[in-house]
N, C-alpha and C positions, 0 to 999 in steps of 0.2 A: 877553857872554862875560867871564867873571872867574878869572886863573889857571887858564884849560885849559876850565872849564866851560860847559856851553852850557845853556842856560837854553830846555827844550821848554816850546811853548803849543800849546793848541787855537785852529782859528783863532778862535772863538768871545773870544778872549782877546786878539787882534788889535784893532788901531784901526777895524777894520771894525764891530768887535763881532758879535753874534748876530744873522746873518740867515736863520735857519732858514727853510726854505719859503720864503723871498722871492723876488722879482726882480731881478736888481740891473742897472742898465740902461747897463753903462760898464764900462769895463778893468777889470780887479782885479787888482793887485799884490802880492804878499805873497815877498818875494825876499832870503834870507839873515836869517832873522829867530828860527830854529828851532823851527817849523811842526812838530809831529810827529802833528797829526790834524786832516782836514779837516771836524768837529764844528764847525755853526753856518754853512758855507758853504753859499749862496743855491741853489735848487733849478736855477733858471736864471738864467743871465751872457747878455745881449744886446752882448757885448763879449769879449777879449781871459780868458783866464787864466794868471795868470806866477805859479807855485808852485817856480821854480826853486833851487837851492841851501840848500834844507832838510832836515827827517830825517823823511819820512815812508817807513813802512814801509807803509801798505797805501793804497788810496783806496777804505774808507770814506766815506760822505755825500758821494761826487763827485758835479756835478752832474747832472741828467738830460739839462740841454741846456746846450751853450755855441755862441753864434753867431760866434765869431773862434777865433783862435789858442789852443792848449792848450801852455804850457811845464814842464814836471815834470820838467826835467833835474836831477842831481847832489841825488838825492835816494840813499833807499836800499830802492827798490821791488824786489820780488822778481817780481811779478805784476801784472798790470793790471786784474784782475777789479773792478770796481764803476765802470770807465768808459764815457763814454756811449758810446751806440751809432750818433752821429754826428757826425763833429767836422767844424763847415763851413771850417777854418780849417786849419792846420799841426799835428802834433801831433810835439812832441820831447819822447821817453823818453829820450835816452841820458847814461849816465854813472850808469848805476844798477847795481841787482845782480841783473838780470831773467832770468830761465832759464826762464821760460815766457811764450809772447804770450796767454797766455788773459787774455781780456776785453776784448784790443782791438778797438777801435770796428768796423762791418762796412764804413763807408765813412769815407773823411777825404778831405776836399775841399783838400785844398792838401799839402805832404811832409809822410811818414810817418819821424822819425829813430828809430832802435832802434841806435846805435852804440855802442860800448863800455859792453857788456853782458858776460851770462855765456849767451848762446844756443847751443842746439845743433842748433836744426831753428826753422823757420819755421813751424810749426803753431798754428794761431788768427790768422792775419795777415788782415788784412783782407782782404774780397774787390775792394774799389775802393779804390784810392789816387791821385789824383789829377793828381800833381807830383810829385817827387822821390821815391825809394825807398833809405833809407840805412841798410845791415845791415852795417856794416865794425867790425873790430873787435872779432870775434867767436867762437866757437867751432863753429860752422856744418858741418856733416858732406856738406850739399847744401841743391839751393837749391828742396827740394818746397815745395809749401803756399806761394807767393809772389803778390803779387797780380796782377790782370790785368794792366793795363798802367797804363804811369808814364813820365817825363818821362827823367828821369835817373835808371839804376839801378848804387848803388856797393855795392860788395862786397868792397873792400881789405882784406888781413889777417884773414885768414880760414886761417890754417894748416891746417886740414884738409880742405879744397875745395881738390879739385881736376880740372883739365880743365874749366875753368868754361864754356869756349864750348858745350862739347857738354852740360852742365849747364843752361847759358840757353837752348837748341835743346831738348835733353830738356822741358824743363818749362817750352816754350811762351813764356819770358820776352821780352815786347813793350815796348822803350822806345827813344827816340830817340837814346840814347847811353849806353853802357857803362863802368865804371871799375872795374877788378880787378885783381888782382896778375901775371894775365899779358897783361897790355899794356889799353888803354883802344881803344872803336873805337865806332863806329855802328850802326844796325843795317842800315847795307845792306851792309857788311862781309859777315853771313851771312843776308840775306835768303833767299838761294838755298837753301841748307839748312834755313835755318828752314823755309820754306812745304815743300820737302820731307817733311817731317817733320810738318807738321801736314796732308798730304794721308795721311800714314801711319797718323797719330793717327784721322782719318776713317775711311778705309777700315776699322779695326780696331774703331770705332765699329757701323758698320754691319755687318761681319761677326758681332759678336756679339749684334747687337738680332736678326739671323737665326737664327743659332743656339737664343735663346731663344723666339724666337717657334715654330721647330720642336718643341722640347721640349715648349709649350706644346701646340702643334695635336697632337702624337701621345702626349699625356698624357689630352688629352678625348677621343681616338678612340678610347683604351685599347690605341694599339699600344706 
């Protein structure tokens, strides 16, 4: 950086050099160095990815697999599309400018960060998350499309959410401890309503598989 300017590379232009299609069998660092395309990165990392504090706007040529940790904070990503579609490890997006989770992974094996972003719904979140689930800092309307269950799930500063308890009971949210703006608690705080609710979510379940199966049997009878 020279009076103000930031000097973008590919990483192909990194000390790594061009590992198109390769393997690369160990951590890879590339942190504060202004990254602006991940051109020339290795198909698969059996290790760590630290792409944090750069100016990548898309993830292009991300790889197909990484076996550890995925770091891609304080970048300037709008979208997630072209990441893999399983991260065995942690994956932190936040401090980006993301207002959609489309293309995130369908499972990550260790926390999922999306904090200080520009969200407004949780749509495309993955279906399994592991460990931690951190959506604070947000612009969040509600907490639909969240994933199954998770370790720790925080959801601080979120101004437009609100009534989060009945929002975490609504939409089934299962983790071992809570952190929002109207107070922090457990889940056996509202276990009792939770399962309430999800014997409700059943019933309505099964009421409807009835209802359609009716339609069907007097659609073939011709009543």
């Amino acid at each position: 950086m020279i009076m103000g300017l930031v000097f973008k590379m590919k990483f192909k232009d990194t000390d790594y050099g061009d590992l198109t299609n390769q393997i690369y069998k160990s951590n890879l660092f590339v942190i504060q160095k202004g990254l602006s395309s991940l051109e020339g990165i290795p198909k698969e990392i059996k290790g760590a990815l630290i792409c944090r504090k750069n100016l990548l706007t898309s993830l292009n040529y991300f790889p197909k697999i990484i076996k550890g940790n995925v770091d891609i904070s304080y970048n300037k990503l709008e979208t997630l599309e072209g990441c893999s579609e399983i991260i065995e490890g942690f994956l932190d997006c936040s401090h980006n400018n993301l207002k959609t989770l489309k293309g995130s992974p369908e499972i990550i094996n260790g926390k999922y960060i999306i904090k200080d972003n520009q969200l407004k719904t949780l749509k495309y979140c993955p279906k399994e998350v592991e460990s931690d689930f951190d959506c604070s800092n947000n612009k969040l309307f509600n907490l639909k499309y969240r994933p199954k269950n998770q370790k720790y799930f925080i959801c601080n500063n979120n101004p437009n959410l609100k009534n989060i308890k009945k929002e975490i009971i609504k939409h089934q949210i299962r983790a071992q401890r809570y952190f929002t703006d109207e107070g922090n608690f457990y889940f056996e705080d509202i276990e009792e309503e939770f399962e309430k609710e999800t014997q409700k979510l059943l019933q309505n379940t099964v009421l409807t598989k009835k209802i359609i199966l009716s339609k069907i049997n007097s659609f073939e009878l011709g009543i």
